[in-house]
ROSEKOL-32209 format. One record per residue (C-alpha): residue in one letter; x, y, z. Coordinates in nm, 2 decimals. Layout:
<rs>
residu A&px X&py Y&pz Z
...
</rs>
This chain:
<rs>
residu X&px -0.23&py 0.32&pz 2.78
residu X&px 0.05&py 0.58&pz 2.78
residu X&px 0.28&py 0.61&pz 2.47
residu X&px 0.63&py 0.63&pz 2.59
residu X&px 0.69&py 0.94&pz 2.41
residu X&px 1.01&py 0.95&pz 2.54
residu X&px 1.11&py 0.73&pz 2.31
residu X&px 0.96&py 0.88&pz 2.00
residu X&px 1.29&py 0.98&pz 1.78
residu X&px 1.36&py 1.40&pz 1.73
residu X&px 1.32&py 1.34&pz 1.36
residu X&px 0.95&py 1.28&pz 1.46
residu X&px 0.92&py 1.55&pz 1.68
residu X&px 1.04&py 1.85&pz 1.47
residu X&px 0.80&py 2.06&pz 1.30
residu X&px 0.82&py 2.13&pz 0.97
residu X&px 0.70&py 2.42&pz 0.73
residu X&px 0.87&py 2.29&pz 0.44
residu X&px 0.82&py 2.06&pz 0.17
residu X&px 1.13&py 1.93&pz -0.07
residu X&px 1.16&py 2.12&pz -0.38
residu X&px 1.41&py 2.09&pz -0.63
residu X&px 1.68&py 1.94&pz -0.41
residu X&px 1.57&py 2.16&pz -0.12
residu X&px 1.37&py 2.27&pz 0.13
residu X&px 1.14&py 2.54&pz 0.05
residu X&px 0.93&py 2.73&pz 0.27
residu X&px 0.55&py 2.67&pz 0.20
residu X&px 0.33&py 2.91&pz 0.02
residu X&px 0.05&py 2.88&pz 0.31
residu X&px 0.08&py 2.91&pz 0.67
residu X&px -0.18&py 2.68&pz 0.76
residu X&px -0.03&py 2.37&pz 0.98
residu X&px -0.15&py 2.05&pz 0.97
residu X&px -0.07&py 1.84&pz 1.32
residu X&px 0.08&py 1.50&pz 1.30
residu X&px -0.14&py 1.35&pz 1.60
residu X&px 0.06&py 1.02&pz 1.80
residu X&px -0.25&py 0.79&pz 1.78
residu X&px -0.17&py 0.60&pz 2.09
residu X&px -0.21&py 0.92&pz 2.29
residu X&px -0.38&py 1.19&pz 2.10
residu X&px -0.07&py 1.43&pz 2.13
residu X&px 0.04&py 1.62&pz 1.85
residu X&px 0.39&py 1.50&pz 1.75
residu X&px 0.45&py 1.75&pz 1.50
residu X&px 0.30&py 2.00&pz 1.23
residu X&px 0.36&py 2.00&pz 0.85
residu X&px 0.24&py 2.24&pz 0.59
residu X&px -0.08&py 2.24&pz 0.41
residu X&px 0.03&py 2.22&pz 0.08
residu X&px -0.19&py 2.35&pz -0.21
residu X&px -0.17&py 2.39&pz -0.60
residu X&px 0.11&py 2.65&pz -0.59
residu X&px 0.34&py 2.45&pz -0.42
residu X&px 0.29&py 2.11&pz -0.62
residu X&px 0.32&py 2.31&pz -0.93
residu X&px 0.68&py 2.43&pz -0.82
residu X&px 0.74&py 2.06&pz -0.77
residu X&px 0.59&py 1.96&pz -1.08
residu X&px 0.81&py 2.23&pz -1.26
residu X&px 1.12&py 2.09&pz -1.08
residu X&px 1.08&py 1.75&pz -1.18
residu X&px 0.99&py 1.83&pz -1.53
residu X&px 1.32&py 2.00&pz -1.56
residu X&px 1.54&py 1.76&pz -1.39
residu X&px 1.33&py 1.43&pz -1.61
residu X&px 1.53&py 1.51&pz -1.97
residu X&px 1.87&py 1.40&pz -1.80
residu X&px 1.77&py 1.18&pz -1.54
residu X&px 1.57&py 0.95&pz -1.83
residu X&px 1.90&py 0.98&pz -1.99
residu X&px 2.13&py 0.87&pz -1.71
residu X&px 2.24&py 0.53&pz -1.77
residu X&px 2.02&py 0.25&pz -1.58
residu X&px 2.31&py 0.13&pz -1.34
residu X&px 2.40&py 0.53&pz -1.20
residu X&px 2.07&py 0.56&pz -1.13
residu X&px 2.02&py 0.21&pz -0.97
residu X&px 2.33&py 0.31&pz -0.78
residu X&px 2.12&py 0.60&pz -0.59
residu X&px 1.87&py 0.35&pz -0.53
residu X&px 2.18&py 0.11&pz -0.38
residu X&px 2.29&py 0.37&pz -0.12
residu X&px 1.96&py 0.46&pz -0.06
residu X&px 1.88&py 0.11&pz 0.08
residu X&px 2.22&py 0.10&pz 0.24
residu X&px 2.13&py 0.39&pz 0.47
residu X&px 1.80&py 0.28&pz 0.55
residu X&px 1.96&py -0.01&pz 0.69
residu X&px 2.19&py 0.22&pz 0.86
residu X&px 1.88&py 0.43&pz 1.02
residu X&px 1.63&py 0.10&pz 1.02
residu X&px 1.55&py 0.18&pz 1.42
residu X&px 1.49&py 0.53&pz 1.28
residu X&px 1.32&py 0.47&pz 1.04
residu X&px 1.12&py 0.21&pz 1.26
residu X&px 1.08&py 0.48&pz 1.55
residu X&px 0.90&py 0.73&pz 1.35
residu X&px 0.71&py 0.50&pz 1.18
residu X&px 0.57&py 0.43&pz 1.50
residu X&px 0.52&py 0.75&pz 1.63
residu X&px 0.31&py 0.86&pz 1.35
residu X&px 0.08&py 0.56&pz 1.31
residu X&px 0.08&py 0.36&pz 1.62
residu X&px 0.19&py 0.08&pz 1.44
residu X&px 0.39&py -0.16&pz 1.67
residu X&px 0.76&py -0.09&pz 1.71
residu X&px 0.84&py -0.51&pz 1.69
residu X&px 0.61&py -0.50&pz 1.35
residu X&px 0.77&py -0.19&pz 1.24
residu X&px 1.12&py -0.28&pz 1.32
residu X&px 1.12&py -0.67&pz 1.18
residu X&px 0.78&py -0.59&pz 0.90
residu X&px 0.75&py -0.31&pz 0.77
residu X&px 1.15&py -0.15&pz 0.77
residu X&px 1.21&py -0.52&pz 0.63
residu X&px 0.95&py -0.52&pz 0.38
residu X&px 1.05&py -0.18&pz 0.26
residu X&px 1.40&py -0.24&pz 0.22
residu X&px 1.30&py -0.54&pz 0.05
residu X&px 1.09&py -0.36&pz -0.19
residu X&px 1.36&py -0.15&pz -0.25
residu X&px 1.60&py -0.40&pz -0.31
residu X&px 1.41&py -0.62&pz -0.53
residu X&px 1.34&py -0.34&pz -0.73
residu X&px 1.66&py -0.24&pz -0.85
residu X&px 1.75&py -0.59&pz -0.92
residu X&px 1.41&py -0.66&pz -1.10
residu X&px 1.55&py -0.35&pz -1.33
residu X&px 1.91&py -0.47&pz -1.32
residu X&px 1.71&py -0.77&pz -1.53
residu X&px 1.43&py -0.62&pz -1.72
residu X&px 1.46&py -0.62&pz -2.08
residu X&px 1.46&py -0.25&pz -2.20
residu X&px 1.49&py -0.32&pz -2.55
residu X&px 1.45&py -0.62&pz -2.76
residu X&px 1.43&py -0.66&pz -3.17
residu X&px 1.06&py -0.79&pz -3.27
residu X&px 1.06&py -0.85&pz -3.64
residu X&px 1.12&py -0.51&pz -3.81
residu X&px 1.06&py -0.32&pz -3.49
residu X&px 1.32&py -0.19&pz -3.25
residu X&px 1.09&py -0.21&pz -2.90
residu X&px 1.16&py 0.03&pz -2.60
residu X&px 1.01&py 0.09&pz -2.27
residu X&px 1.14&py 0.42&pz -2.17
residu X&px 1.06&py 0.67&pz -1.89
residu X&px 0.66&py 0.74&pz -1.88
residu X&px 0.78&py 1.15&pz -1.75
residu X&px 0.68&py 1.31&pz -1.40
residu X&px 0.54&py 1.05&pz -1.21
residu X&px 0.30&py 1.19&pz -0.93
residu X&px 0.28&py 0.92&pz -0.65
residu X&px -0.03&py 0.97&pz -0.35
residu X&px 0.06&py 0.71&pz -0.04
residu X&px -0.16&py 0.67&pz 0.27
residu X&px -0.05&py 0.66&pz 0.60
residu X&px -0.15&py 0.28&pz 0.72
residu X&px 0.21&py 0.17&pz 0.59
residu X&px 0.41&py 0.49&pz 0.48
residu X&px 0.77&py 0.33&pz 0.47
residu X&px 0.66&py 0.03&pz 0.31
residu X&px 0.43&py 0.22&pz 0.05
residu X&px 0.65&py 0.48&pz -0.04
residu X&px 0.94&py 0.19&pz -0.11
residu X&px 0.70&py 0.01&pz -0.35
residu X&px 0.63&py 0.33&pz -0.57
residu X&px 0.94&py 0.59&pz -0.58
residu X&px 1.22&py 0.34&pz -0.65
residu X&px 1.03&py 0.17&pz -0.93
residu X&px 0.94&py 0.56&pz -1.10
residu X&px 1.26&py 0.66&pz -1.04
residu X&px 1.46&py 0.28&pz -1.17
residu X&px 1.23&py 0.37&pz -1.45
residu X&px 1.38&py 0.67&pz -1.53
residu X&px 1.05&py 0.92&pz -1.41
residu X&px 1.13&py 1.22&pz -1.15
residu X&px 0.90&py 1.21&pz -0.85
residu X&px 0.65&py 1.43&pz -0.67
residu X&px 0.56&py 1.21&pz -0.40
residu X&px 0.23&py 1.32&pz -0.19
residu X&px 0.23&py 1.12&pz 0.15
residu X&px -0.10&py 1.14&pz 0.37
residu X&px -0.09&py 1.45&pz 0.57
residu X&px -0.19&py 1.19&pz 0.92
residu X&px 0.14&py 1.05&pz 0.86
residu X&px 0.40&py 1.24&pz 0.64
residu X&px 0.73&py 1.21&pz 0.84
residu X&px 0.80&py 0.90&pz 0.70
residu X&px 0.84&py 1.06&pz 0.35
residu X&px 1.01&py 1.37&pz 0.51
residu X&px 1.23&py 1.08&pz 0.65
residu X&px 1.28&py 0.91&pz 0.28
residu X&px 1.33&py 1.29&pz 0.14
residu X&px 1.66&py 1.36&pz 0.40
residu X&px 1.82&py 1.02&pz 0.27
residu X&px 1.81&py 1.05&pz -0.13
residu X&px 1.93&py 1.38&pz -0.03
residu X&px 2.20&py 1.25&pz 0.11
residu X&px 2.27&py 0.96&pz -0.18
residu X&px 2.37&py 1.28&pz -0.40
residu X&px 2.02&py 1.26&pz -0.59
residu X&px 2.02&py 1.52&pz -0.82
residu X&px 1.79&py 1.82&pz -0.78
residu X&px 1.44&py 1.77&pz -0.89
residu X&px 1.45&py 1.38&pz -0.93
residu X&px 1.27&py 1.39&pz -0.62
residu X&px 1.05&py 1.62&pz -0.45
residu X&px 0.79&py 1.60&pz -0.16
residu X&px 0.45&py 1.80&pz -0.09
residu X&px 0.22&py 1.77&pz 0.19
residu X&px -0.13&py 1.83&pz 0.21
residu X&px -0.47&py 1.75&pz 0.24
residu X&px -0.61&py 1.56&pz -0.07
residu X&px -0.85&py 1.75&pz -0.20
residu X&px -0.62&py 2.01&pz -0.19
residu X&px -0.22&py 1.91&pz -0.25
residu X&px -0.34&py 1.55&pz -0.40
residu X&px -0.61&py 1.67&pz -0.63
residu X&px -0.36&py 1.94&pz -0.81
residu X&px -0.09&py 1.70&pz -0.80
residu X&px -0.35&py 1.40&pz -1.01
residu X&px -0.47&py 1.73&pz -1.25
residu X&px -0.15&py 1.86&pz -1.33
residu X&px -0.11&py 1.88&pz -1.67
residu X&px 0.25&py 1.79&pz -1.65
residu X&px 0.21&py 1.48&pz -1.47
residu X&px 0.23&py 1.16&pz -1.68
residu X&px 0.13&py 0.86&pz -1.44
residu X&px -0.05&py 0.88&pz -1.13
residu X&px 0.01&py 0.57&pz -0.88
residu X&px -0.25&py 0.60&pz -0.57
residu X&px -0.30&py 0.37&pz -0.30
residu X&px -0.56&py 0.50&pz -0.13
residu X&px -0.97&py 0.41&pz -0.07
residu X&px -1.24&py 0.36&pz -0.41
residu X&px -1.36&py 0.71&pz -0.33
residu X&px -1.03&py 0.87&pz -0.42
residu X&px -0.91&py 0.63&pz -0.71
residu X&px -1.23&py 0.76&pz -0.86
residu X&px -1.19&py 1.12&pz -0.81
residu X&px -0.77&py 1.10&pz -0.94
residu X&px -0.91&py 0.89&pz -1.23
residu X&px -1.17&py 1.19&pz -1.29
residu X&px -0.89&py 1.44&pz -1.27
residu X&px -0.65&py 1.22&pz -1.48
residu X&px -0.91&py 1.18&pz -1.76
residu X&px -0.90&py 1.49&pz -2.00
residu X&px -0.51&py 1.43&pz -2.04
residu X&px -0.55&py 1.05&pz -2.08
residu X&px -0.27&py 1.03&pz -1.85
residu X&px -0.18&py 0.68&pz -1.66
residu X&px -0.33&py 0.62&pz -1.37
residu X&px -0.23&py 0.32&pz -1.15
residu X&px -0.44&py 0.26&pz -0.87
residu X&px -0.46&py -0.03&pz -0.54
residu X&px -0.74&py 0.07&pz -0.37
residu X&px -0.83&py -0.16&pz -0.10
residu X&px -0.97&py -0.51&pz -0.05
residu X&px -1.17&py -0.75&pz 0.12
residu X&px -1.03&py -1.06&pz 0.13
residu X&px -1.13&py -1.41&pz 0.21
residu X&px -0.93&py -1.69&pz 0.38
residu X&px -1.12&py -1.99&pz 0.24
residu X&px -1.07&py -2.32&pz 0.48
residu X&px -1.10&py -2.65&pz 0.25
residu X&px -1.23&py -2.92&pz 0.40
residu X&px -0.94&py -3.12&pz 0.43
residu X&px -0.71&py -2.86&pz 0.59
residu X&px -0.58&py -2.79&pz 0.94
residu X&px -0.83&py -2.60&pz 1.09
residu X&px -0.66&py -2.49&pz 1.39
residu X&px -0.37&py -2.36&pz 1.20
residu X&px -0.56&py -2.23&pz 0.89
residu X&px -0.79&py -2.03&pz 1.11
residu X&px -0.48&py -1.94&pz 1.38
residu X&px -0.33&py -1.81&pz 1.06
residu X&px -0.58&py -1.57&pz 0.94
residu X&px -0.70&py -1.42&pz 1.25
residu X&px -0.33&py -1.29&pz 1.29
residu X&px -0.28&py -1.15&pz 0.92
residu X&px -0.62&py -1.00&pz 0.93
residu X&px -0.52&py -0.85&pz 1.28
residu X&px -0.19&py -0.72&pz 1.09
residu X&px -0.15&py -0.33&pz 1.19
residu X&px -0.45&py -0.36&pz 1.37
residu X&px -0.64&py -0.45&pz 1.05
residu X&px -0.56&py -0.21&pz 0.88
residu X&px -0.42&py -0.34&pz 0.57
residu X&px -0.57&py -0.37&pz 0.23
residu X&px -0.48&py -0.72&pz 0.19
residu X&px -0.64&py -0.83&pz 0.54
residu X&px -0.81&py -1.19&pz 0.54
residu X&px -1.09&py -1.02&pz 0.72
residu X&px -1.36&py -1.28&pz 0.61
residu X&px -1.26&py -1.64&pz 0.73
residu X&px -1.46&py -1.87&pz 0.51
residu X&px -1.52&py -2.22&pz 0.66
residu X&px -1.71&py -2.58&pz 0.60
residu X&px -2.04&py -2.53&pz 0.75
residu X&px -2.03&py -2.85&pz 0.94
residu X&px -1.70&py -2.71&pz 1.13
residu X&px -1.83&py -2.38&pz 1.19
residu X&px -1.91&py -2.33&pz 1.54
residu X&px -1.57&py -2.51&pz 1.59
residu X&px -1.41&py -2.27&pz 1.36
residu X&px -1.60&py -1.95&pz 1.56
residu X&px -1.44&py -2.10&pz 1.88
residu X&px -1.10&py -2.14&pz 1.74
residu X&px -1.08&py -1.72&pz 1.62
residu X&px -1.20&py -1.62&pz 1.94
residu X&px -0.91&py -1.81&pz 2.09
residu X&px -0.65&py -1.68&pz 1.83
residu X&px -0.82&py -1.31&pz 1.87
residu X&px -0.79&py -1.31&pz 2.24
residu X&px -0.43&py -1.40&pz 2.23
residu X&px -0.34&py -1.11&pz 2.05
residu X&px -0.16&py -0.82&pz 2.28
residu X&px -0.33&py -0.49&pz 2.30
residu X&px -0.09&py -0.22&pz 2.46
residu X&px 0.13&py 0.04&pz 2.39
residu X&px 0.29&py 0.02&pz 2.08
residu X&px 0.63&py 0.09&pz 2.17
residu X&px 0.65&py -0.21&pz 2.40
residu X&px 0.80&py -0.50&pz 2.21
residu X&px 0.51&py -0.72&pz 2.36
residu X&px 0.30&py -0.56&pz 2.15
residu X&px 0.11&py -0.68&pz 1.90
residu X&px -0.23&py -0.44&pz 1.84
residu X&px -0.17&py -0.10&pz 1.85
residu X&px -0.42&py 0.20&pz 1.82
residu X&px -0.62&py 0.26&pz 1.51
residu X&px -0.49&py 0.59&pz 1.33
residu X&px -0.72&py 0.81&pz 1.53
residu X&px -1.06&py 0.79&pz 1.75
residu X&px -1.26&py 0.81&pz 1.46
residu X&px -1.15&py 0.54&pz 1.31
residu X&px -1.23&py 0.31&pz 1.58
residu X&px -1.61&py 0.52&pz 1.59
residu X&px -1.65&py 0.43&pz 1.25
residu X&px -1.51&py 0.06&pz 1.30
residu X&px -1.76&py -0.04&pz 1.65
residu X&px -2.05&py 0.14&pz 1.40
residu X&px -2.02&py -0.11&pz 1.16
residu X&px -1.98&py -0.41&pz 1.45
residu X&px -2.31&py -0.24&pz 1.65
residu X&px -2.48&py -0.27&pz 1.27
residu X&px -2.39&py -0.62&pz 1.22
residu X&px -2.53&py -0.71&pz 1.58
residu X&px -2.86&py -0.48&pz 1.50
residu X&px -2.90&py -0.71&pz 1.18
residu X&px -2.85&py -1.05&pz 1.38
residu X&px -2.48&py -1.11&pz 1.40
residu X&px -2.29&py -1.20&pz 1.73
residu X&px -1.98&py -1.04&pz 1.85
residu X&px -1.84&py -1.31&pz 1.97
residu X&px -1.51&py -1.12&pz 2.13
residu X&px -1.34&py -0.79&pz 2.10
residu X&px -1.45&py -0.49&pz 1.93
residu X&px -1.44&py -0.31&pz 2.28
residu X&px -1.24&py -0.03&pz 2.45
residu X&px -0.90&py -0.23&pz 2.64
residu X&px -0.92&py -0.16&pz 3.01
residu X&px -0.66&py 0.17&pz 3.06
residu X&px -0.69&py 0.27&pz 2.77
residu X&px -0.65&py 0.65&pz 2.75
residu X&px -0.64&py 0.90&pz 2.43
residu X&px -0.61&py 0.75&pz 2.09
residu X&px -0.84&py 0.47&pz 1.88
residu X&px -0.83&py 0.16&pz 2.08
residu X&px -1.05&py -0.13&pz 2.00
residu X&px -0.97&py -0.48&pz 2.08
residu X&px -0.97&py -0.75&pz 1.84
residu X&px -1.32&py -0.85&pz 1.76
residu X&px -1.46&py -1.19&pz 1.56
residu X&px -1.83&py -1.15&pz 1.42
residu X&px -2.00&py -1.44&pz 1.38
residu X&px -2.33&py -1.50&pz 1.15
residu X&px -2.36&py -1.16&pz 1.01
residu X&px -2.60&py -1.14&pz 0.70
residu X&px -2.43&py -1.24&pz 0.36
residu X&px -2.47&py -0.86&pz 0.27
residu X&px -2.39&py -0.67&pz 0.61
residu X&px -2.17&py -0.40&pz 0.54
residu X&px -1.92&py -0.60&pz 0.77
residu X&px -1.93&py -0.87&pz 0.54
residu X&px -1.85&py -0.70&pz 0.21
residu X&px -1.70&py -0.33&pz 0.27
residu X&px -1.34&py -0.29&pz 0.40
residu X&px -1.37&py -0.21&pz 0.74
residu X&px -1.04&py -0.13&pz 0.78
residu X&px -1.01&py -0.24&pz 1.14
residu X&px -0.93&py -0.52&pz 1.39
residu X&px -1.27&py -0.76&pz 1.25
residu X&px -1.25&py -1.10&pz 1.14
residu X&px -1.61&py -1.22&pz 0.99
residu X&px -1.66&py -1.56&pz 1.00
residu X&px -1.89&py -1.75&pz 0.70
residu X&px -2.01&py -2.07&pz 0.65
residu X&px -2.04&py -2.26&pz 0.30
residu X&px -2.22&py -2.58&pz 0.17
residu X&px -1.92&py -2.72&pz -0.09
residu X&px -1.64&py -2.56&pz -0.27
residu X&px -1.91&py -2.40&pz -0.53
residu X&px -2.08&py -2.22&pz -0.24
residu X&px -1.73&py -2.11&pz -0.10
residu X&px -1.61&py -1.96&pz -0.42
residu X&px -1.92&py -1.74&pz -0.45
residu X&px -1.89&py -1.62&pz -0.12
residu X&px -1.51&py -1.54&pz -0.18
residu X&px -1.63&py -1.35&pz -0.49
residu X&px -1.93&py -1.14&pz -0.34
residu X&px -1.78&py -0.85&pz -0.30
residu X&px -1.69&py -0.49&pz -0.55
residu X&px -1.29&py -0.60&pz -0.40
residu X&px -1.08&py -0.87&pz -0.54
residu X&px -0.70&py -0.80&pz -0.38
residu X&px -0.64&py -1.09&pz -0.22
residu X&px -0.73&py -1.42&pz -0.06
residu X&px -0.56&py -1.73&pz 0.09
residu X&px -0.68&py -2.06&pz 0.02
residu X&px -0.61&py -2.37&pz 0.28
residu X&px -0.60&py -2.73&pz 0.20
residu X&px -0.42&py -3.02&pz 0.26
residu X&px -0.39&py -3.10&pz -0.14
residu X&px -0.17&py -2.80&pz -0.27
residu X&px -0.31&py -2.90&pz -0.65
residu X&px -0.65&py -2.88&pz -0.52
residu X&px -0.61&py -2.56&pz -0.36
residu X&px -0.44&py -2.39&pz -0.65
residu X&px -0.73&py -2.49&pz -0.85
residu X&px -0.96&py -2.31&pz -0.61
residu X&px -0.73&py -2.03&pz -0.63
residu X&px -0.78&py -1.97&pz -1.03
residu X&px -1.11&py -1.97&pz -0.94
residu X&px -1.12&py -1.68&pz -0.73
residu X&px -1.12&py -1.31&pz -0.91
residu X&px -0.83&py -1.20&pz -0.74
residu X&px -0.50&py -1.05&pz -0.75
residu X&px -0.29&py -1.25&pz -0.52
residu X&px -0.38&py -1.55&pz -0.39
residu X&px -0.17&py -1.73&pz -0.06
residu X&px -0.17&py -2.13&pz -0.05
residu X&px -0.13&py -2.26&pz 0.32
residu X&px 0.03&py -1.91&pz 0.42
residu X&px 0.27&py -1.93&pz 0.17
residu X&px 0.54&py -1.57&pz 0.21
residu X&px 0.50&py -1.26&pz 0.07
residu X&px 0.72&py -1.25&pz -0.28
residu X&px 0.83&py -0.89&pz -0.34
residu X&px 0.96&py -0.96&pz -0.68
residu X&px 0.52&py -1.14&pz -0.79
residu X&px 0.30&py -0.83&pz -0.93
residu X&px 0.08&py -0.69&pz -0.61
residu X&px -0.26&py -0.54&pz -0.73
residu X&px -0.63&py -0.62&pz -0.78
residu X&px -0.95&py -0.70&pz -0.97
residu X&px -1.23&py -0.53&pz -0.98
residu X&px -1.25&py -0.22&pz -0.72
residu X&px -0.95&py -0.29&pz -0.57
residu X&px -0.82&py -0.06&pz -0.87
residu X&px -0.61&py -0.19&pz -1.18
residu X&px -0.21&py -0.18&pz -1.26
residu X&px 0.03&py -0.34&pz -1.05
residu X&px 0.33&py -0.29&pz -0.81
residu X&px 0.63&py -0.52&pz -0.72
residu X&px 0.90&py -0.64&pz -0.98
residu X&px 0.90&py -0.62&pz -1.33
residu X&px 0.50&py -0.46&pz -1.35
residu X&px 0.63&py -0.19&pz -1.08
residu X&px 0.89&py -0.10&pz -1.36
residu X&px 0.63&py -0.10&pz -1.64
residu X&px 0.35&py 0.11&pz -1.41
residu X&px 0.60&py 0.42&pz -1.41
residu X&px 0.71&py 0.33&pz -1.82
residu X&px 0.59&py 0.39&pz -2.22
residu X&px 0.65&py 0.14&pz -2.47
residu X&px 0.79&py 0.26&pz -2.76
residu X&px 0.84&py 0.10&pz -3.13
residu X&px 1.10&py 0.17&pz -3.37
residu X&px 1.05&py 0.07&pz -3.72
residu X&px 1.39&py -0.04&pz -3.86
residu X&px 1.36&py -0.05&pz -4.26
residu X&px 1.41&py -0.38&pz -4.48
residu X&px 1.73&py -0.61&pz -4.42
residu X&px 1.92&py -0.76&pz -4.67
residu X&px 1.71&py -1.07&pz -4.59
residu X&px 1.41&py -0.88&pz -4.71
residu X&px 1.13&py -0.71&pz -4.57
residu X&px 0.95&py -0.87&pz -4.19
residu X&px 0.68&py -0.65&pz -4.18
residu X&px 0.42&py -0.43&pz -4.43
residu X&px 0.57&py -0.16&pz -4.61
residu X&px 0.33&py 0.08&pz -4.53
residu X&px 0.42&py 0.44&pz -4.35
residu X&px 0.39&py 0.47&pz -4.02
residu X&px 0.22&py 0.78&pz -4.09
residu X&px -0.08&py 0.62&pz -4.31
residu X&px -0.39&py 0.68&pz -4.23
</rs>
């Protein structure tokens, strides 16, 4: 399957030895060049810089000095950066959409009408979210704040760069925070992307910089910095706990969503044709590879080899190709590893008893890149690593339960708890299921994604949230302000706040 390259935009092309500094680009400290590999073909598209300690500490130094006066611009100048920011990502959306494809194989119709969308709407939603937040209200005695946390380190991956990188910098910087953004060295144009626009909104120097790198090397000194206040990752559970180890000795904030895996859990009184249609599509989303995949498809055990039947179908019907055809609808995983890694788990689950019932093969054609078709697993053991680890690919396990009890359980068997669907003809009913479920978000019937609810999750899937009015407070302090006694007398005790 050839990438038409041709079609990959110059922005995605260039190489780059920079990183953004201070309203700038500076040349990096190291010469070593990390490739940016197109994963449909194996190609490199571009190089960046392997960023290391000295260059996020010029970054961290830049924000520092530019956060005094940017936490003291007034809230509507700096949600007006943030306005012409998302008026010329509409302007660029194709862009934007084109590079986003070129670096992670996503396809261009998902990129163009998903994730641009979803990113603008993040974007969007954000600034009006902090256009309504209260910033200050009078509690008894107390004069209550939430002001700017400080330099606000953000670490995105490179599944969803556009989107993820809209969800964190807007909300630190609506806050009043100045940005180091880390993006994933597999797919950092997108940031280098977002870094040429607020230039060109007039953001002043500083507010924003960028630094690429590896992880252990850019991301760790970017978590450790001693001048970095909050830390917002989304990432996997191995490197939430290693930037929670490095934020530690400061006590610094550490916000973390660190992947899931999520059940779609079919009541017995639902449409099961739709319900499972449904799932097998969002769990195929970005050829899986989405934290908040429905990758286990829980179903009444009298309805199950129906139910087995009926993903097979949906997971056939899903396009495999070339991800800049608009036909499109499975790309390539981010690299050949991945998809390794991914049939390793599928070959485990079969070794232990499970059928792979479709997919989780090579397409015909394919050439260079991670391809893997869409695969459904069927009667895997309860504990098979398919079953509870994020496999992060195109796999859809299919369970059977004995009653709603059983069901639940199931749901809950796992370290994750991001997100889930529940599926029943009696909206009250599933609702109730839904409370039951130790989980972050929770979709009734495939209800839409709201950008203005609080995204996060329970358990290992990390703790904080993103999205709307939690967004703002993940990047901000609370501070109170005791005012002395009124004329109406005294609303709280009279002791200092300095007592001990």
């Amino acid at each position: 399957m050839e990438s038409t390259s041709a079609a990959i935009p110059a922005a995605a092309r260039r190489s780059r030895s920079v990183h953004w500094i201070d309203g700038d680009w500076r040349p990096a400290r190291s010469e070593e060049a990390l490739p940016v590999v197109d994963p449909a073909t194996g190609r490199t598209l571009a190089e960046v810089p392997a960023g290391g300690r000295e260059d996020v500490a010029a970054a961290v130094a830049a924000a520092a000095r530019a956060f005094p006066a940017w936490s003291d611009t007034p809230l509507e100048e700096r949600l007006g950066y943030l306005d012409r920011l998302a008026e010329l990502l509409e302007k660029h959306a194709d862009t934007v959409a084109g590079v986003l494809t070129a670096e992670t194989g996503m396809p261009v119709t998902l990129a163009r009408h998903a994730q641009v969308p979803f990113g603008l709407g993040a974007l969007r939603s954000c600034a009006e979210a902090a256009r309504e937040h209260v910033w200050e209200q009078r509690i008894g005695n107390s004069l209550v704040r939430s002001e700017a946390a400080g330099v606000a380190g953000c670490v995105t991956p490179w599944n969803a760069p556009v989107a993820l990188n809209l969800q964190k910098v807007p909300a630190a910087l609506a806050a009043g925070c100045a940005v180091v953004l880390k993006p994933s060295e597999l797919a950092p144009l997108s940031g280098y992307l977002l870094a040429e626009l607020l230039a060109e909104t007039g953001l002043p120097p500083g507010v924003f910089n960028l630094v690429c790198g590896r992880g252990p090397q850019a991301g760790e000194a970017l978590a450790g910095h001693p001048e970095v206040a909050v830390v917002s990752l989304t990432g996997s559970l191995r490197s939430g706990r290693r930037v929670s180890e490095l934020a530690a000795p400061r006590a610094a904030r550490v916000n973390l969503e660190l992947g899931g895996k999520s059940a779609s859990l079919v009541l017995p009184d639902a449409d099961l044709g739709a319900a499972v249609t449904a799932t097998v599509q969002q769990a195929n989303f970005n050829t899986g590879q989405v934290c908040f995949a429905w990758s286990r498809l829980l179903v009444p055990a009298d309805r199950y080899d129906e139910a087995v039947a009926l993903a097979a179908e949906a997971a056939g019907a899903l396009r495999v190709g070339d991800p800049w055809d608009p036909a499109t609808q499975i790309g390539p995983l981010i690299h050949p590893e991945a998809a390794a890694r991914v049939r390793g788990v599928l070959d485990e689950a079969v070794a232990d008893g499970a059928t792979l019932v479709t997919g989780g093969r090579t397409p015909t054609g394919a050439v260079g890149g991670g391809w893997l078709t869409p695969a459904v697993l069927a009667g895997p053991p309860e504990r098979a690593r398919a079953v509870v680890e994020e496999v992060f690919g195109p796999v859809v396990v299919v369970l059977p339960y004995r009653d709603e009890d059983d069901a639940v359980r199931i749901a809950d068997d796992t370290c994750y708890g991001l997100s889930g669907a529940v599926w029943s003809d009696d909206v009250a009913h599933a609702i109730a299921v839904a409370g039951r479920l130790r989980t972050g978000r929770v979709d009734i019937n495939g209800a839409p994604f709201n950008l203005r609810a609080p995204f996060g999750g329970y358990k290992s899937s990390g703790n904080g949230r993103e999205l709307g009015a939690w967004g703002l407070a993940a990047f901000s302090e609370t501070k109170a302000i005791q005012l002395p006694p009124t004329e109406n007398g005294p609303t709280g005790l009279t002791l200092s706040s300095t007592a001990g």
